[in-house]
C-alpha positions in Angstrom: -46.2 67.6 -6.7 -42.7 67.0 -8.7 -42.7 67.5 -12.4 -41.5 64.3 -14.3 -42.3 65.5 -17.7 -42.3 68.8 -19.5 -42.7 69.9 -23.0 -41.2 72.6 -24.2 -42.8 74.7 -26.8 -39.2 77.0 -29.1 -39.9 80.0 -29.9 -37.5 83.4 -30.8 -38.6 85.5 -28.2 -41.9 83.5 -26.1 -41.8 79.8 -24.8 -44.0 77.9 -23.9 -44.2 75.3 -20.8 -46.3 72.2 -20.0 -45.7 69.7 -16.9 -47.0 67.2 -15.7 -46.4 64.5 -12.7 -46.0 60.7 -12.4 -49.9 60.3 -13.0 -50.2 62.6 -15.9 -52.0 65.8 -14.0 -50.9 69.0 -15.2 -48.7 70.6 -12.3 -47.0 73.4 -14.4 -48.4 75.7 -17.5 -46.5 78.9 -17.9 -45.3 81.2 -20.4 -41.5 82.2 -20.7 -39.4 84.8 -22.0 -36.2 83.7 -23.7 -33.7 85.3 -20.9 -35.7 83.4 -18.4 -36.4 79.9 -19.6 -32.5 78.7 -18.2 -33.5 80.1 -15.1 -36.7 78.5 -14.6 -35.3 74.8 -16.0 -32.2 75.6 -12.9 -34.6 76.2 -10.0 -36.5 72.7 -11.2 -35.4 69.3 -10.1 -34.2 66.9 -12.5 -36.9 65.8 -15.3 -37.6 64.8 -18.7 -37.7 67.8 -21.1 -39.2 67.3 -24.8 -38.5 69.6 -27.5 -39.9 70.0 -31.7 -36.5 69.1 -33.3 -37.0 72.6 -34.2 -34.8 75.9 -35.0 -32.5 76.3 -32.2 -33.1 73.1 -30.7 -29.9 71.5 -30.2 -28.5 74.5 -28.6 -31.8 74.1 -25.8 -30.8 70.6 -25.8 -27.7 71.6 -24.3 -28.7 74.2 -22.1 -30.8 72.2 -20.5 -28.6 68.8 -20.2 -26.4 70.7 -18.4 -28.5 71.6 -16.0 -29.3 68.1 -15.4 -32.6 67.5 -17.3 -33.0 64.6 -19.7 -33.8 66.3 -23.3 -35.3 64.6 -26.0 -36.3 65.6 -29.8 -39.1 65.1 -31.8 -39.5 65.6 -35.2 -42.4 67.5 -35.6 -44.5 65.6 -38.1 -44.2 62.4 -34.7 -46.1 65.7 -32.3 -49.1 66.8 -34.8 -50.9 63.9 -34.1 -51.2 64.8 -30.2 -52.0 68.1 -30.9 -55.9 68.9 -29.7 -58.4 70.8 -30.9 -56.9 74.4 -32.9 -53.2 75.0 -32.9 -51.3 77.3 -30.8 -48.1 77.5 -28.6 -49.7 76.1 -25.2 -51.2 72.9 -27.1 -48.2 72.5 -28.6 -45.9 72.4 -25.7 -48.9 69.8 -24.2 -48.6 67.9 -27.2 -44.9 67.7 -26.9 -45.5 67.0 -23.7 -47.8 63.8 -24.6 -45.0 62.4 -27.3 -42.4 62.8 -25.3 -44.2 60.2 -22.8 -45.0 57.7 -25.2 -42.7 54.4 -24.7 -42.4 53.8 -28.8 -41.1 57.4 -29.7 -38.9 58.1 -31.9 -36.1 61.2 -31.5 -33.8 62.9 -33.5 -30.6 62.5 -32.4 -28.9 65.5 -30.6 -25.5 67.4 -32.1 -22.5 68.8 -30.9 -21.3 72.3 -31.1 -18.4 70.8 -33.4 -21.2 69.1 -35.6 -23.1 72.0 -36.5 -20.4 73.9 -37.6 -19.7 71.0 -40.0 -23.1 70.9 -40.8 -23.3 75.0 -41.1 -20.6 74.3 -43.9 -21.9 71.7 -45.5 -25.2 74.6 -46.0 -23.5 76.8 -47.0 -22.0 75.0 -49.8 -25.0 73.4 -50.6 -26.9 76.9 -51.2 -24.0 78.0 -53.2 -24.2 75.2 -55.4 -28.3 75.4 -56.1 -27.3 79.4 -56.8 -24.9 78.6 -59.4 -27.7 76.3 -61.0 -30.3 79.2 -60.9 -27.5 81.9 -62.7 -26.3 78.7 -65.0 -30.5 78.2 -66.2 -31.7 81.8 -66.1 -28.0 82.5 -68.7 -29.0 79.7 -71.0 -32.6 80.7 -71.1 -31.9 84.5 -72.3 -29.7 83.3 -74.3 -31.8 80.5 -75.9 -34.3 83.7 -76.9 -31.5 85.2 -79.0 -31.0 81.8 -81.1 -27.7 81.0 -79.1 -28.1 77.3 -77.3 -25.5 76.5 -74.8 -24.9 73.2 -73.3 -25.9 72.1 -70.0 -22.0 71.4 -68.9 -20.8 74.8 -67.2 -17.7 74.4 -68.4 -18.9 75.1 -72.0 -21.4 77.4 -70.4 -18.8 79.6 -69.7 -16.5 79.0 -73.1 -19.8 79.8 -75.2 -20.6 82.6 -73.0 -17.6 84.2 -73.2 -17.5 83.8 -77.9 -21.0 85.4 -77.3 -20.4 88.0 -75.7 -17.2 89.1 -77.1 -18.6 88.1 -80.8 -20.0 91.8 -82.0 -20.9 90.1 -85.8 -23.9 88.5 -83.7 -27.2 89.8 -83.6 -27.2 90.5 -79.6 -27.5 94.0 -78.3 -25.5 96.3 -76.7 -28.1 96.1 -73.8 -27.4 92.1 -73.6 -24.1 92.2 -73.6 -24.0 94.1 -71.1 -26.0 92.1 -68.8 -24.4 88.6 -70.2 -21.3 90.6 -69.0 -22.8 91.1 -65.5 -24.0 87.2 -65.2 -20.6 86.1 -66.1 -19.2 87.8 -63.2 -21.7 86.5 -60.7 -20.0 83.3 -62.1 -17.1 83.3 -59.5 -19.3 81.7 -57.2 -17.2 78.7 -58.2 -14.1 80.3 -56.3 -16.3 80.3 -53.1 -17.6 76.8 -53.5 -14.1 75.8 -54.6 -13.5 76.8 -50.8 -16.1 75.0 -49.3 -14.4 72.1 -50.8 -11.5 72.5 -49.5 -12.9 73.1 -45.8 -14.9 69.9 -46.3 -12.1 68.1 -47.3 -9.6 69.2 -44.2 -12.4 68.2 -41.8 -12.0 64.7 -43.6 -8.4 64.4 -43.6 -8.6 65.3 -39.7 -11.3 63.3 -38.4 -10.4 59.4 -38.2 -14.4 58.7 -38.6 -14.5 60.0 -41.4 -11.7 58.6 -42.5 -13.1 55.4 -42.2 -16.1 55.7 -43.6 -14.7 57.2 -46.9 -13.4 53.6 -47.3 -17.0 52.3 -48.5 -17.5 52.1 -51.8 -19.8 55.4 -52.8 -18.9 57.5 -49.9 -16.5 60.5 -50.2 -15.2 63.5 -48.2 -18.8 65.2 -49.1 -20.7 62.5 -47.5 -18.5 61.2 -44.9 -18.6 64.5 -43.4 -22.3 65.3 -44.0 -23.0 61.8 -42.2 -21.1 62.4 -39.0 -22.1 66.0 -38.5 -25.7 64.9 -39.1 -25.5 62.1 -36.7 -25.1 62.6 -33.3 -26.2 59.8 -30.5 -26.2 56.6 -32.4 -28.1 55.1 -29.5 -31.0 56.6 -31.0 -31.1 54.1 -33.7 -31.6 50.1 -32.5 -30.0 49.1 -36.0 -29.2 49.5 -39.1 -32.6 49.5 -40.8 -34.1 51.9 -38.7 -30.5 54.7 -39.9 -31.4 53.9 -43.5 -35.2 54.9 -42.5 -34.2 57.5 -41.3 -32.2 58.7 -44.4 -35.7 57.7 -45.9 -34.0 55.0 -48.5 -36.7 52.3 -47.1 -40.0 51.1 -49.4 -42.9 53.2 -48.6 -45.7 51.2 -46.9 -49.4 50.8 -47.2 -50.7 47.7 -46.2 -53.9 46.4 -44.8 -55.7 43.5 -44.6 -53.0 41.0 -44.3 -52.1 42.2 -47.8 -48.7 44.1 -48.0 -47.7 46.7 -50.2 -44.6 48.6 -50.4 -43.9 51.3 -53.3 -40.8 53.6 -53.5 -38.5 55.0 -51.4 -40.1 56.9 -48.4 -38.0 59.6 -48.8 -38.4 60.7 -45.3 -35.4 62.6 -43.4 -32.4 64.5 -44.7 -32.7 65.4 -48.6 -29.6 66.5 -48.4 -27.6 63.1 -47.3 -30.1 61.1 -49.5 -29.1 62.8 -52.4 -25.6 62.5 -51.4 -26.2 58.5 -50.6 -27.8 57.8 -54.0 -25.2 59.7 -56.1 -22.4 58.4 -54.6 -24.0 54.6 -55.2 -23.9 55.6 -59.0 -20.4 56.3 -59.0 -20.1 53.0 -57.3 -22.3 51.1 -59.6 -20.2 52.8 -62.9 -16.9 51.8 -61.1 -17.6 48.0 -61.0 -18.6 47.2 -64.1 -15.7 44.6 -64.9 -14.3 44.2 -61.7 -14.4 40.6 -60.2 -14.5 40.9 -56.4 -17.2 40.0 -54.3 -18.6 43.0 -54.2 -18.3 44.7 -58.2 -20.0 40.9 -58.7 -22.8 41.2 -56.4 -23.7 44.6 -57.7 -23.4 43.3 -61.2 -25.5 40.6 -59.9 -28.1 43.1 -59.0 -28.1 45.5 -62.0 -28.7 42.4 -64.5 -31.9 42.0 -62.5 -33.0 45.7 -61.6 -33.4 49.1 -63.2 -30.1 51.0 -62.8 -32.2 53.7 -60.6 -33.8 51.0 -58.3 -29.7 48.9 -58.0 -28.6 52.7 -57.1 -31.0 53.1 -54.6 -30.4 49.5 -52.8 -26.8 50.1 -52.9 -27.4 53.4 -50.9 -29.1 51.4 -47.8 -26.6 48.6 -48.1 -24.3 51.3 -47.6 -26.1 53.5 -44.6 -26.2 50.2 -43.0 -22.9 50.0 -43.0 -22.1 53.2 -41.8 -24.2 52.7 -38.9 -22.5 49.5 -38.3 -19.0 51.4 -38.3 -20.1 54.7 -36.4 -21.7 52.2 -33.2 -18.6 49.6 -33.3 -16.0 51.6 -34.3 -15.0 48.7 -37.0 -12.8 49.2 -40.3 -14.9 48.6 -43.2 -14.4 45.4 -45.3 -16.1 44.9 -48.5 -15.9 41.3 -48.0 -18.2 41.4 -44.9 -20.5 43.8 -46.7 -21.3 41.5 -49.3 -22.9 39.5 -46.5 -24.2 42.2 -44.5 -28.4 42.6 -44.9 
């Protein structure tokens, strides 16, 4: 019998394989190693091939595609639930296999070779940035032992660290000094972030997407590019709603009973370009205060009647909404429309 369906257990070195025909009977369980699963998916007809959204996934994805199979991706938390009895590789690729089957799945949208490597910067950058916070805490903390409280800005960070440790009418040892001295060095990891930067901000200035999505109020080179790298087939989404619950900016819901109830933000997805959503709706919501078009009004509208935190966090979906709308129709943003726009 042909196989219709197969899911596709990723592993480093050992994959696994689980296929099944048109009336759901196993036809195909075997066990792979890496330098042969593009072989086995080439000697197979055409099929539908589901994947955990997984390390090394997208590549797969386009292995496989262009060998003619239909790939799909799963986050993994949407597999779990088909999973049977104890965990291990072959009920996980027959599990995969299940989900992948199921008419109301939801997948994760497959990425380009040109996306990752936008995404791969935007990484980078970001694991620069949480190192300098670890140096800039771990400096004020010793410090803060000696008596010597430096403010949070790193600016003055540095200007305090550097009267500190040249200042030898203080009480700090020789010893200290020495390793301030050290930690003040590791504190050119603002040169390499300084790079990143610039990177992010010649992939703006050369991709017209971006572009136009760095005309909405709260979005910037950071998160234009973070968005489009992270986005990949916008088909995968039905609307606008369903992007922003991706970006996990919806109400979490529990409700039963006929009763609804919805608490804060789900927080499901991308950390990353949630954090990057709500920070730049701040930097919108500062911007308009006095401002008299449609939009400054609306959103002074809205902070009159919310917490600054909760206006932040609906100006965030508003926006994601937006970008959806402007990634599937290709549209020019206009804050006018966006007023309107649910």
């Amino acid at each position: 019998m042909q196989v219709v369906r197969i899911g596709l257990d990723l592993a480093k070195y050992v994959f696994e394989v689980h296929g099944v025909d048109n009336h759901g009977k196993v036809v195909v369980r075997k066990r792979l190693r890496r330098d042969a699963v593009a072989g086995f998916f080439a000697n197979l007809p055409a099929c539908l091939v589901g994947m955990e959204a997984s390390n090394g996934a997208h590549y797969w994805a386009r292995v496989l595609t262009e060998l003619g199979h239909q790939v799909r991706l799963i986050n993994p938390q949407f597999v779990t639930p088909y999973v049977k009895s104890n965990k291990n590789d072959q009920n996980d690729a027959e599990a995969i296999c299940e989900a992948v089957g199921r008419p109301s799945m939801r997948f994760v949208p497959p990425k380009s070779t040109d996306q990752l490597a936008v995404q791969a910067v935007h990484r980078i950058r970001r694991r620069l940035v949480a190192d300098r916070v670890r140096l800039v805490n771990q400096i004020r903390g010793l410090l803060s032992e000696h008596g010597i409280v430096v403010a949070r800005d790193i600016a003055q960070l540095r200007r305090g660290l550097a009267v500190n440790v040249g200042n030898i009418n203080d009480d700090l040892s020789e010893m200290l000094r020495a390793l301030m001295r050290e930690l003040q060095e590791e504190l050119s990891v603002d040169t390499r972030i300084a790079a990143y930067d610039r990177r992010i901000r010649e992939i703006f200035r050369t991709s017209e997407q971006c572009q136009r999505l760095g005309k909405i109020e709260g979005v910037g080179p950071v998160t234009a590019t973070a968005l489009v790298a992270a986005v990949g087939d916008r088909s995968c989404f039905k609307n606008g709603r369903q992007f922003a619950a991706w970006l996990g900016l919806v109400p979490k819901q529990r409700s039963s009973g006929g009763r609804a109830r919805l608490f804060g933000i789900s927080k499901r997805g991308d950390r990353y370009l949630r954090t990057l959503m709500i920070h730049g709706a701040r930097a919108a919501l500062s911007r308009a205060n006095g401002k008299q078009d449609p939009r400054s009004l609306w959103l002074g509208k809205m902070r009159q009647r919310r917490h600054p935190n909760v206006a932040a966090v609906a100006l965030a979906n508003k926006n994601a909404r937006i970008v959806w709308a402007m990634l599937t129709g290709g549209a020019a943003y206009e804050p006018a429309l966006s007023v309107k726009a649910a």
